[in-house]
C-alpha positions in Angstrom: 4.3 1.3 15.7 4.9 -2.6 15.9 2.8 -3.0 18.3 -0.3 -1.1 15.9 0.7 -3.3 13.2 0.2 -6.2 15.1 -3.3 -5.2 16.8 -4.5 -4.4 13.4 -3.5 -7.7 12.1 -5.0 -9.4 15.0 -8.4 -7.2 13.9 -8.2 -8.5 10.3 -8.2 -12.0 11.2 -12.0 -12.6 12.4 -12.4 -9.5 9.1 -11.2 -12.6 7.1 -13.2 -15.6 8.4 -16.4 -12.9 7.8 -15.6 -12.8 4.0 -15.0 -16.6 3.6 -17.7 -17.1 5.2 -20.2 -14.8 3.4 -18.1 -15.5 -0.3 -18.6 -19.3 1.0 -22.7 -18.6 1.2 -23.0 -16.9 -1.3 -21.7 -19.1 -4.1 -24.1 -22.0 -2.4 -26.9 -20.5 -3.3 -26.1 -20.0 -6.6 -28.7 -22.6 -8.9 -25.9 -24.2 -10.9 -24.5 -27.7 -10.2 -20.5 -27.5 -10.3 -20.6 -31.3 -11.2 -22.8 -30.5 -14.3 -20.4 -27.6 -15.3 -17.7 -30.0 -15.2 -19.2 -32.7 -17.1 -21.5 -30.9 -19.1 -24.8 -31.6 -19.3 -25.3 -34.9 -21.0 -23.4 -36.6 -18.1 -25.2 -39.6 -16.5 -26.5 -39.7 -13.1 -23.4 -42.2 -11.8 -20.3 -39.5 -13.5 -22.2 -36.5 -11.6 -22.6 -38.5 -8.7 -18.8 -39.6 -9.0 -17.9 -35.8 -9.4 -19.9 -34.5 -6.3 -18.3 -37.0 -4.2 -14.5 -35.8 -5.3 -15.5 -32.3 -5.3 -17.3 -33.2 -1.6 -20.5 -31.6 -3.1 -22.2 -34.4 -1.4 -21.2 -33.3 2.2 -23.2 -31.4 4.2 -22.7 -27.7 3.7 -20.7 -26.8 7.0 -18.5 -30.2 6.7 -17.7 -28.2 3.1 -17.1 -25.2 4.5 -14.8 -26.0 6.9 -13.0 -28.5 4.9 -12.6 -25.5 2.4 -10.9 -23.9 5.6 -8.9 -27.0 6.0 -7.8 -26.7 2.8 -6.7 -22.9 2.9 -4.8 -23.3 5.6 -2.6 -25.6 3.6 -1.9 -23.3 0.7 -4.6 -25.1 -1.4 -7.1 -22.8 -3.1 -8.9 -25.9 -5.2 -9.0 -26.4 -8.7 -10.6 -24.9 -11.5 -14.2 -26.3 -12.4 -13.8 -25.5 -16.0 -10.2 -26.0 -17.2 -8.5 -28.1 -14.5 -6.0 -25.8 -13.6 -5.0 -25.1 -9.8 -6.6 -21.6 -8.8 -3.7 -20.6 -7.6 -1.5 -20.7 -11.1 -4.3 -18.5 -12.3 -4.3 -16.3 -9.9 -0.4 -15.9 -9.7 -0.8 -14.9 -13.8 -3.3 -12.4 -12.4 -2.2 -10.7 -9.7 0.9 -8.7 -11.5 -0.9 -6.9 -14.1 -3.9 -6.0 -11.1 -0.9 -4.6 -9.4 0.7 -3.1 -12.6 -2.7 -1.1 -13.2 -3.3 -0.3 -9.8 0.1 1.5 -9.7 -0.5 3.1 -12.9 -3.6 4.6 -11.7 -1.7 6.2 -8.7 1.2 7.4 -9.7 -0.9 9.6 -11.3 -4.1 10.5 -9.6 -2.8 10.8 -6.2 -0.5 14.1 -7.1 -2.9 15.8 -9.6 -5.0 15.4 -7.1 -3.5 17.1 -4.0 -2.1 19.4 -6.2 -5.3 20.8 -7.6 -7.0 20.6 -4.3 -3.7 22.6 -3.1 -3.7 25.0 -5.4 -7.6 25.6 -5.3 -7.6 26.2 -1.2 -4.4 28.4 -1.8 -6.9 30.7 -4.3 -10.1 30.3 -2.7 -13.0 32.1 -4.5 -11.2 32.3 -7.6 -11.8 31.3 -11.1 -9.5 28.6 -10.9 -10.7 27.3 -7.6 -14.3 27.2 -9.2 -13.0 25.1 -12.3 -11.1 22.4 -9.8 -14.3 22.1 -8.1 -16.6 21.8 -10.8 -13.6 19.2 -12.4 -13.7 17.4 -8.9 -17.6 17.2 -8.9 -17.5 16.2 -12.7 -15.1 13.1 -11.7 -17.1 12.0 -8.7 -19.6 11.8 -11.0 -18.7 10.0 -13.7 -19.3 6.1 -13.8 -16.4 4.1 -14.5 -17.5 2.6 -17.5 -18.8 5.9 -18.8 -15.4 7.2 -18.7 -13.8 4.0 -20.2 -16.2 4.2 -23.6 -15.5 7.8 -24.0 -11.7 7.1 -24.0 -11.7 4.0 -25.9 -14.3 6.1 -28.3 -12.2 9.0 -28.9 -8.3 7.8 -28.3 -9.2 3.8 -29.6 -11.1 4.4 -32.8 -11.6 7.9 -33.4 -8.1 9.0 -33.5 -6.1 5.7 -33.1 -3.7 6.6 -30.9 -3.7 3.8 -28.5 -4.9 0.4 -27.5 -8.0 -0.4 -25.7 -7.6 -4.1 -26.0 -5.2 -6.5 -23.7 -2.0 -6.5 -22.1 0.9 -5.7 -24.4 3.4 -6.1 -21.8 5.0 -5.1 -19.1 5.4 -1.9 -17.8 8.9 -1.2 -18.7 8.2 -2.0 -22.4 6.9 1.1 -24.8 4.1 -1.4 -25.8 3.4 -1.8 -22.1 3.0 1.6 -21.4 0.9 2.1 -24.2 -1.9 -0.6 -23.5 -2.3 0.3 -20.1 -2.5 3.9 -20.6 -6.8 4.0 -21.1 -7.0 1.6 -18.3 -5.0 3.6 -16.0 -6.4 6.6 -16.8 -10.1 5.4 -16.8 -9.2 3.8 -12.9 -7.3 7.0 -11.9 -10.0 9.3 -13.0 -12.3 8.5 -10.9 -9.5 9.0 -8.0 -8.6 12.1 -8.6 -11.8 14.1 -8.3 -12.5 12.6 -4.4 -8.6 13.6 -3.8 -8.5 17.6 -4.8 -12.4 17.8 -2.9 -10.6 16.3 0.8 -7.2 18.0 0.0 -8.6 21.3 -0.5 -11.2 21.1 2.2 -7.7 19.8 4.7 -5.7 22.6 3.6 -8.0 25.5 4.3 -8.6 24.5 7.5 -4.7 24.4 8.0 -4.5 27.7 6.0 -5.9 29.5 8.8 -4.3 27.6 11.5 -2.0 29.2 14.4 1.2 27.4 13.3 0.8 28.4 9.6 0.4 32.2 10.6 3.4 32.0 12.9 5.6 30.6 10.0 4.7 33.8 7.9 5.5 36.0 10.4 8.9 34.4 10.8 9.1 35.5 6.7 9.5 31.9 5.6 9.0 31.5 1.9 5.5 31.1 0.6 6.1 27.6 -1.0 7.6 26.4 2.5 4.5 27.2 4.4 1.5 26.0 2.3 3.7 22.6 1.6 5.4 22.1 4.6 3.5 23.6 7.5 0.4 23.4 5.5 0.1 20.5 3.2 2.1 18.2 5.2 -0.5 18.8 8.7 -3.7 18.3 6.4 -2.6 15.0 4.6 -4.1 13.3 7.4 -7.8 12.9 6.6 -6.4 13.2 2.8 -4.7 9.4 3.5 -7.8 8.5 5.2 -9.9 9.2 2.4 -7.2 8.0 -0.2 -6.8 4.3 1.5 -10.4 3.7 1.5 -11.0 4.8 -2.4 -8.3 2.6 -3.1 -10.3 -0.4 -1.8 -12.8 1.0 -3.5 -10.4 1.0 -6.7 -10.1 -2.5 -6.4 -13.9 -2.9 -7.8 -13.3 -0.3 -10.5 -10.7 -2.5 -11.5 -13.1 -5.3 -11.9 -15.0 -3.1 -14.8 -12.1 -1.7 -16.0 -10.7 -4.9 -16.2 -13.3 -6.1 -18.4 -13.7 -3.8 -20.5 -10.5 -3.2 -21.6 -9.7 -7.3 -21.3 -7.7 -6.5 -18.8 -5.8 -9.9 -18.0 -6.5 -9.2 -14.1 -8.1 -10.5 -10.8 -11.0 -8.3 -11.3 -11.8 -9.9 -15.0 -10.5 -13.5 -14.0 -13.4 -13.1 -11.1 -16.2 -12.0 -13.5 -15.3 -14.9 -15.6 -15.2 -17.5 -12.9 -19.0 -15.9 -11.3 -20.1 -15.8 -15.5 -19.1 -19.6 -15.8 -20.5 -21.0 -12.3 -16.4 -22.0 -11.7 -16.7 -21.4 -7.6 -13.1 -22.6 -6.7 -11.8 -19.7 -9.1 -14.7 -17.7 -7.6 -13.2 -18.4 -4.0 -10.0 -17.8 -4.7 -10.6 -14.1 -7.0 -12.3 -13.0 -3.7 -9.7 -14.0 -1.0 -7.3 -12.2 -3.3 -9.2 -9.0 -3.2 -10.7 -9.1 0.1 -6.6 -9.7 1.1 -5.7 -6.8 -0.9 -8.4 -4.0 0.8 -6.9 -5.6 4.2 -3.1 -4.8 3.4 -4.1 -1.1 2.0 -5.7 -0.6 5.5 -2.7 -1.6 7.2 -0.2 0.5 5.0 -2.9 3.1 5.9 -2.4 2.7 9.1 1.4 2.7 8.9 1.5 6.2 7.4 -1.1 7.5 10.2 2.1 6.6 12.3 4.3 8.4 9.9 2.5 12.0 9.4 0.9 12.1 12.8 3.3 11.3 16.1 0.3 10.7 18.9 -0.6 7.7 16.8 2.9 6.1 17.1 3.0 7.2 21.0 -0.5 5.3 21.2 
């Protein structure tokens, strides 16, 4: 298993230099000057020329890039453009509520949805395995934002219930729990449906499998053979498809995050791209890009867990 870890860190490496590199480009052709940002635009020529040459805006564009490299590699992500403040304080103020709503999401999603994709292969045909699919299809469907408005429309100002606006606190606070209920719901909801489709699709095919039949002839309890010799053998592609929507929940977040006003990576980066700040810009995306790469490894880890040829390999 060590040995997979390492290979797949060894992968992620030229995976990383690809996304600096392209997040580098990117924000170079953008048509705004950082040095009039800073300064404003009433700045003389001499003060903008003074701020391209400390910024190194006046380098040629691969001397910048890989002195942006240089500069990573020492733990310094640059300063902010528009307040001054090292990108890395703002992103260490960031990165524990991402994570706090990321969890939120989850903890959630991720059993509602294996258990109504269970439950709907268990009764195939039925009524109820109709209405988990058509719920399923229903929360593929939905945008993000879409479901966000409806929730803030209904439980925000309709019926007041809860708050739709900020961070109240952490999660272990009632306040907490209560701001970042409509943001974890809208970011889990959009889980959930792609969840029940794959586990229920997994679990029929184990349903009918050889091992499964030969645990009901033994007489073994129901429960023990859909969760145990069923369930358990089918959660492969269900992780599969579960680590790469949880990348993909990363750019949900990035709405969600700014709708609600979030006080996450996801709207910290939409405000750096909105206000032409490219350090803050640069450091948002490492952070994310960073954060699909680790779920891919854990990923990977529990292929190792539920499935024995991959740690053999």
């Amino acid at each position: 298993m060590l040995g997979q870890i390492l290979r797949r860190l060894a992968t992620a490496v030229p995976v990383m230099f690809g996304v600096l590199l392209i997040g580098f480009a990117l924000l170079q052709v953008v048509p705004t000057d950082p040095a009039i940002v800073r300064a404003g635009p009433m700045a003389s020529a001499e003060t903008l020329a003074a701020i391209r040459a400390d910024l190194g805006l006046d380098r040629p564009v691969w001397q910048q890039f890989f002195l942006y490299l240089w500069r990573l590699a020492q733990g310094d992500l640059g300063v902010s453009i528009i307040n001054n403040v090292p990108v890395a304080q703002e992103l260490a103020a960031t990165i524990p509520p991402t994570l706090e709503l990321m969890v939120a999401s989850l903890v959630w999603s991720i059993p509602l949805g294996l258990l109504l994709g269970t439950v709907a292969a268990y009764w195939r045909g039925s009524l109820l395995d109709r209405a988990i699919i058509a719920f399923a299809v229903a929360g593929v469907s939905i945008p993000v934002f879409f479901l966000a408005l409806l929730l803030i429309w209904f439980f925000g100002f309709k019926w007041q219930l809860l708050p739709f606006t900020g961070r109240g606190g952490p999660l272990w606070t009632i306040e907490g729990l209560r701001s970042i209920t409509l943001p974890a719901l809208t970011l889990g909801g959009i889980f959930v449906g792609p969840v029940a489709r794959m586990t229920r699709t997994a679990v029929l095919d184990m349903l009918s499998a050889d091992h499964v039949r030969t645990a009901r002839a033994k007489g073994l309890a129901e429960s023990v053979v859909v969760l145990r010799h069923a369930l358990r053998n089918a959660l492969i592609p269900v992780v599969t498809l579960i680590g790469l929507q949880v990348g993909f929940l990363l750019g949900g977040a990035v709405v969600t995050e700014t709708i609600f006003s979030w006080p996450g990576v996801g709207r910290l980066a939409v405000g750096a791209i909105l206000s032409s700040d490219f350090p803050m810009a640069q450091g948002t995306i490492i952070v994310l890009s960073l954060g699909f790469i680790v779920i891919n490894l854990v990923v990977d880890v529990l292929y190792a867990v539920l499935d024995p040829r991959v740690r053999a390999a």
